[in-house]
Wavefront OBJ file of the C-alpha trace (Angstrom):
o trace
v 36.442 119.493 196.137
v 33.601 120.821 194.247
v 36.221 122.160 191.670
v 37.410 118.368 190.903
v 34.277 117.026 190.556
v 33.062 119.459 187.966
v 36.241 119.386 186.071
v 35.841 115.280 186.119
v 32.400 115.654 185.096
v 33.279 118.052 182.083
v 36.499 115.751 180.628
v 33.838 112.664 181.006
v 31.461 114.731 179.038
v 33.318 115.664 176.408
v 35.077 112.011 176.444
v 31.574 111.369 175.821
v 31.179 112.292 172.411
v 33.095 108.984 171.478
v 31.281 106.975 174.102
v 28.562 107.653 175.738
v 28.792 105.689 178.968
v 31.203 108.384 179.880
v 28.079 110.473 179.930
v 26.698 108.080 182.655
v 29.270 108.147 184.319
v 29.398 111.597 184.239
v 25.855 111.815 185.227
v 26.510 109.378 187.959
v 29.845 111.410 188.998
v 27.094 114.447 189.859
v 24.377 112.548 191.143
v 26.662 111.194 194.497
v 28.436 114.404 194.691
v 25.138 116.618 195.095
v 23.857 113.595 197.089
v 26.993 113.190 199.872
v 29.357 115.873 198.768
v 26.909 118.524 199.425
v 25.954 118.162 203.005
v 26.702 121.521 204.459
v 24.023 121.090 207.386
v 25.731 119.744 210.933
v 22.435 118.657 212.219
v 22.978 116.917 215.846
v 20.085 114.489 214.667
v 20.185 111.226 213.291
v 23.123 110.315 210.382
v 26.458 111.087 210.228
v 28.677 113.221 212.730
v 30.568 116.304 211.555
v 33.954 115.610 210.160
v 36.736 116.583 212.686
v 37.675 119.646 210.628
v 34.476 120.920 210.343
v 33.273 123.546 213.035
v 29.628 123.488 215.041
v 26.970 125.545 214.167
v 26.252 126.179 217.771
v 27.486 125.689 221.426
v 25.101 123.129 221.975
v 26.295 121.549 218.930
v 29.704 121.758 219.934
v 28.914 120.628 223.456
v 27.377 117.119 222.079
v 30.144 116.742 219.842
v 32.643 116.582 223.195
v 30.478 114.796 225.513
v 30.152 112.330 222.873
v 33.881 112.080 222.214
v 34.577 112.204 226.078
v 32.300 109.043 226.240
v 34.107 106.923 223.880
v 37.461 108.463 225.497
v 36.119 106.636 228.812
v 35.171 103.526 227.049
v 38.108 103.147 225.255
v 40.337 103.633 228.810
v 38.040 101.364 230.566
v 38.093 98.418 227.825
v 42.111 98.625 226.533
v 43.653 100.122 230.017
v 47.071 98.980 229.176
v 46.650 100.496 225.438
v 45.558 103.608 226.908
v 48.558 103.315 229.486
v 50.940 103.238 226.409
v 49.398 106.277 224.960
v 49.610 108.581 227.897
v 53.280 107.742 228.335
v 53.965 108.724 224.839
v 52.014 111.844 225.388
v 53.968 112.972 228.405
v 57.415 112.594 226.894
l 1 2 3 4 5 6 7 8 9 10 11 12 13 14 15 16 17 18 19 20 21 22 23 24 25 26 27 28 29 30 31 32 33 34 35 36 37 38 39 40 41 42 43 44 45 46 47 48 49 50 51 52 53 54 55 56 57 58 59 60 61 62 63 64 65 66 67 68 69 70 71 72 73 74 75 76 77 78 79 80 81 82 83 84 85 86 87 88 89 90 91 92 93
């Protein structure tokens, strides 16, 4: 990922020397990628979850992640039971 966004950052830089919005944009490119692209930490705190494919620093961090799936498991069952019936009889066959 951080491969692409260099490499779009360079062509809009040197695209730049005919316009130099593409600098901006360049600028801009870098600016939300070191913002959001960057976030290595999984923090259990406040803001986003961990992706799916990314792995927990911790047990305890890997414990929250499950309890907190396993609750909106439950939920989901308990509010669409006859959605939830559909997808266990898919899963067994």
């Amino acid at each position: 990922m951080g491969t692409v966004v260099l490499s779009g950052a360079v062509v809009l830089v040197v695209l730049g020397f005919g316009n130099p919005l593409y600098w901006l944009a360049a600028a801009g490119l870098l600016f939300l990628y070191v913002r959001y692209g960057l976030d290595t930490s999984s923090s259990s705190g406040p803001g986003p979850a961990p992706s799916a494919g990314t792995a927990p620093t911790s047990y305890k961090a890997y414990r929250d992640r499950r309890d907190r799936q396993a609750k909106w498991e439950r939920r989901y069952r308990r509010e669409r039971p006859l959605e939830s019936r559909r997808q266990e009889r898919e899963r067994s066959r």
